[in-house]
C-alpha positions in Angstrom: 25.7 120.2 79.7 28.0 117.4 80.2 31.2 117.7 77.9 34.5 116.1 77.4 37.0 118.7 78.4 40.2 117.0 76.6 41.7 114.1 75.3 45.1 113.6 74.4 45.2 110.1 72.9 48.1 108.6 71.1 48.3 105.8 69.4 51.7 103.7 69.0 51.7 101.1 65.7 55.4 99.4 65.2 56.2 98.0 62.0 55.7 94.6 60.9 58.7 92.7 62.5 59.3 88.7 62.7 60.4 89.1 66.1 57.5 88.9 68.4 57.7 91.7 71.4 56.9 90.4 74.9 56.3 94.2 75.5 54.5 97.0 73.7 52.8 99.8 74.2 48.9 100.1 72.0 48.1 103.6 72.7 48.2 106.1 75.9 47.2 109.1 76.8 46.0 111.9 79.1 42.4 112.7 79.5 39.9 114.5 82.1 35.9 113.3 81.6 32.7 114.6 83.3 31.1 112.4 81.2 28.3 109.9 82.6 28.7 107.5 79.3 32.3 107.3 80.4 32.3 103.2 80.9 34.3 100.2 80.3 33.5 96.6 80.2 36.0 94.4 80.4 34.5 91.5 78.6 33.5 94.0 75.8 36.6 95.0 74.4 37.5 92.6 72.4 39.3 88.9 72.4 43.2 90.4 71.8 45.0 90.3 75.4 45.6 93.5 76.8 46.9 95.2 79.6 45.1 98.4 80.6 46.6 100.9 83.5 45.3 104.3 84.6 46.7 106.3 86.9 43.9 109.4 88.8 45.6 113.1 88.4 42.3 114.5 89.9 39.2 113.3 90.6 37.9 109.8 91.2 36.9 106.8 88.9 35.3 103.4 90.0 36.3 99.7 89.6 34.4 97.1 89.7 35.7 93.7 90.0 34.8 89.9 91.8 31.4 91.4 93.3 33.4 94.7 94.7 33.8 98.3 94.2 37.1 100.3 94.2 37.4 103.8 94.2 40.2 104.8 92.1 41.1 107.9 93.7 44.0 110.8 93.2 47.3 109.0 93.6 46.4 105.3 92.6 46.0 103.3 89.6 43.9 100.3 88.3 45.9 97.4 86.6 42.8 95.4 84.5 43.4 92.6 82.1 41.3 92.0 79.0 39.3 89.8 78.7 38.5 90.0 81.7 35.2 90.4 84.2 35.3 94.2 84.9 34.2 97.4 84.9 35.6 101.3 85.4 33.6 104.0 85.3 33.3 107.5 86.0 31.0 107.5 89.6 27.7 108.7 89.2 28.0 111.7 91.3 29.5 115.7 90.7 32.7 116.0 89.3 35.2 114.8 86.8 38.0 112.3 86.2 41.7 113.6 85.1 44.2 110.7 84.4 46.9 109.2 82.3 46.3 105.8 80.9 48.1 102.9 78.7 47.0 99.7 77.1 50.2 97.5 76.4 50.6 94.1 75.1 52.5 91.4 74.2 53.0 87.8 76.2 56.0 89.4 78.6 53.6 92.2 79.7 50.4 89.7 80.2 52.7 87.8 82.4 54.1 90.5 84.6 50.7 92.0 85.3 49.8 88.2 86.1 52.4 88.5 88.7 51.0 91.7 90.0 47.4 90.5 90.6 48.5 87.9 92.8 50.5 90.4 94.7 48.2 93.3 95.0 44.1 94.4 94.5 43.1 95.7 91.0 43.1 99.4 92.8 46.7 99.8 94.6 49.0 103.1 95.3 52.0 100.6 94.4 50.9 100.8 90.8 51.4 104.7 90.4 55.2 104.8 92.0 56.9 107.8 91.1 59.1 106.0 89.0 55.6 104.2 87.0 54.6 107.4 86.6 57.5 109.3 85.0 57.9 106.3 82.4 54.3 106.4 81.6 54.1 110.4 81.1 57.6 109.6 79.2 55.7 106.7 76.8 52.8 108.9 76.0 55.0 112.1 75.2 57.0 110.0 72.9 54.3 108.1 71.5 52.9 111.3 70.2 55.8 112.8 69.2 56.8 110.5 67.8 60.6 110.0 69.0 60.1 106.0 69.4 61.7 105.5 65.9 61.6 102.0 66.5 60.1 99.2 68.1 63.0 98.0 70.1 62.9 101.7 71.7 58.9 101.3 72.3 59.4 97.4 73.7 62.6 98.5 75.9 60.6 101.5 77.4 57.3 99.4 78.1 59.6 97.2 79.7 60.5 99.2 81.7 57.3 100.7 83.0 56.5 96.9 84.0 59.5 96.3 85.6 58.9 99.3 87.5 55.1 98.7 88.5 56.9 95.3 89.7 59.3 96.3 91.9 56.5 98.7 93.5 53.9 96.0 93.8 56.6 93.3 95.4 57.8 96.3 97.6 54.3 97.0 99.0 53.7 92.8 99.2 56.7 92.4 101.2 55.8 95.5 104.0 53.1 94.0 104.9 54.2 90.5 104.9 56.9 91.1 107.3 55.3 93.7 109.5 52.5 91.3 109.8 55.0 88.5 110.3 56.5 90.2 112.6 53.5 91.5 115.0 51.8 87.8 114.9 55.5 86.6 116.1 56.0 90.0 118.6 52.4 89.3 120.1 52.7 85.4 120.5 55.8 85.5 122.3 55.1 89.1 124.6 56.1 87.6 127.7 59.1 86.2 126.2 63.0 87.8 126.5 63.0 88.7 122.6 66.0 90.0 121.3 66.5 91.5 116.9 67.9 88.5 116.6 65.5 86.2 117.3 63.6 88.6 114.9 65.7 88.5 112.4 65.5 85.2 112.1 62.2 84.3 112.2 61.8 86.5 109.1 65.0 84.5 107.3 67.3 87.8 107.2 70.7 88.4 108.8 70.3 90.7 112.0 71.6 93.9 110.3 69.9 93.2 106.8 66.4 92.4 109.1 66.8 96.3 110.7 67.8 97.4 107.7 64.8 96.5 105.5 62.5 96.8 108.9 63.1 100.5 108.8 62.9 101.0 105.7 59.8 99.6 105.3 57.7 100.6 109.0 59.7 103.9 109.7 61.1 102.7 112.8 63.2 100.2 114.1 62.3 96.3 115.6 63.5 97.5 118.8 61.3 100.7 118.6 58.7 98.6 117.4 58.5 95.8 119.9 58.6 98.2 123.0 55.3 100.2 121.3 53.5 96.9 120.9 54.6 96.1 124.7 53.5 99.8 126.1 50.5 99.2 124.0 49.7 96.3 125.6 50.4 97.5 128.9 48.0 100.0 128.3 45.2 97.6 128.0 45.7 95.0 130.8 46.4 98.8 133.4 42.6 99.6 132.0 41.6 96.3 132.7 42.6 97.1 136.2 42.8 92.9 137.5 46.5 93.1 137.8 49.1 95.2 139.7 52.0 97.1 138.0 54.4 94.2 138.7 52.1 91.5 136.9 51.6 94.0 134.1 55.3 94.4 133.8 55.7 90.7 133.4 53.0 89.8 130.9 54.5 92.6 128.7 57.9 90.9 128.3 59.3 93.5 131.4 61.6 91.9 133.8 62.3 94.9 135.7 59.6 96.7 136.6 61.8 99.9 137.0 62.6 99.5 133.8 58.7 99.3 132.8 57.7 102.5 134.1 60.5 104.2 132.9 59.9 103.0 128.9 56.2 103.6 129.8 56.2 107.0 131.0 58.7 107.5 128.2 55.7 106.7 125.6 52.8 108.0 127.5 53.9 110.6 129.4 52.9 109.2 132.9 54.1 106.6 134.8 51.8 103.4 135.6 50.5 104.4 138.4 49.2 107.6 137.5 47.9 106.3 134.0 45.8 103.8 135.8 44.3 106.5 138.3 43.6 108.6 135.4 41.6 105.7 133.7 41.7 107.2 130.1 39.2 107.0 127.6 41.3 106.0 125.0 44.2 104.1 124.3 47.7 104.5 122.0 
């Protein structure tokens, strides 16, 4: 028999104030369903503008939203608007759904998570940041206990949950940006003597801030980067077999072909040569 194994729910009501709060927190809480009936509609809850987030401890819940499904799975977190055209749901299938969750209001809130959607899908890892995380854990435990004494403390920590679900969604926005930005400009000039500066500024940064953020964000740096999309290349046109070593060299951006086979052996483990006699199955 199916059963709700807990629910700790809290619900957060400020005093009447005639300062209007661009952030607040409704209610929060922590809760793990097996429940079937577990479902949301977003159009169904009402014509007050909310924020809802929900972050998976265990388990997995579904999203539905613009014609598509999204998983919500251990690690992420859904960031839904209401009124708004969707649905979440515990997955018709085994199992159960464990997760932490907030509704927050107020016209500063409904802006930032405005700001968000542009940025990222309703289902992202970059809403459940470590940082997100803590201050959501930190608003429900105080909510309960009730150590928010007043609503400047409640707005200033909702705040801050936004601000940090922000940083996190711009964060993930801008890695991709730039590592895409930076293999459709790597690929289109291959052949070409590149250098981090001319990198750099393509992407609009100063050389050192460009490697900088570059590593930060891929894990390696632009020079690291470029000679693995080279070698990776090089990989392809020695299975293609139609040109020699010194040609292949020379489409990759190589002007030494020395210098080629020793980068490429460097990444592969064999030289040129003997990776093309090889033939392997697979690529890098």
């Amino acid at each position: 028999m199916e059963k709700l194994e807990f629910d700790h729910h809290t619900n957060y009501v400020p005093p009447a104030m005639d300062i209007p709060f661009g952030t607040m927190i409704r209610f929060g809480g922590h809760q793990k369903t097996c429940r079937k009936s577990y479902f949301f509609n977003g159009l169904k809850r009402g014509l007050y503008e909310t924020v809802l987030w929900q972050y998976t401890i265990s388990g997995c819940g579904m999203v539905e939203f613009d014609g598509k499904k999204f998983p919500v799975n251990p690690g992420e977190a859904f960031l839904l608007l209401c009124p708004e055209k969707h649905l979440y749901y515990l997955p018709d299938k085994p199992g159960n759904w464990e997760f932490l969750y907030l509704c927050l209001e107020g016209c500063e809130t409904l802006r930032i998570a405005g700001e968000l959607r542009k940025l990222l899908p309703p289902v992202s890892a970059a809403y459940a940041s470590r940082e997100s995380v803590a201050l959501a854990r930190q608003l429900i435990r105080q909510s309960s206990d009730h150590e928010l004494k007043t609503p400047f403390a409640a707005s200033k920590l909702t705040y801050d949950f936004m601000m940090s679900l922000l940083a996190a969604g711009q964060h993930n926005a801008m890695s991709g940006d730039i590592i895409l930005q930076m293999h459709q400009f790597c690929t289109e000039h291959l052949k070409d003597d590149i250098s981090i500066g001319d990198m750099a500024q393509f992407a609009g940064y100063s050389r050192s801030h460009f490697c900088r953020i570059f590593r930060e964000l891929s894990g390696q740096s632009p020079h690291e980067y470029l000679l693995a999309l080279r070698i990776r290349t090089a990989v392809r046109l020695l299975q293609n077999g139609s040109l020699n070593i010194k040609e292949v060299a020379a489409g990759c951006g190589f002007a030494e072909t020395g210098y080629f086979c020793k980068v490429f052996r460097r990444f592969t483990g064999n030289t040129p040569g003997v990776f093309r006699r090889k033939d392997p199955d697979t690529e890098m």
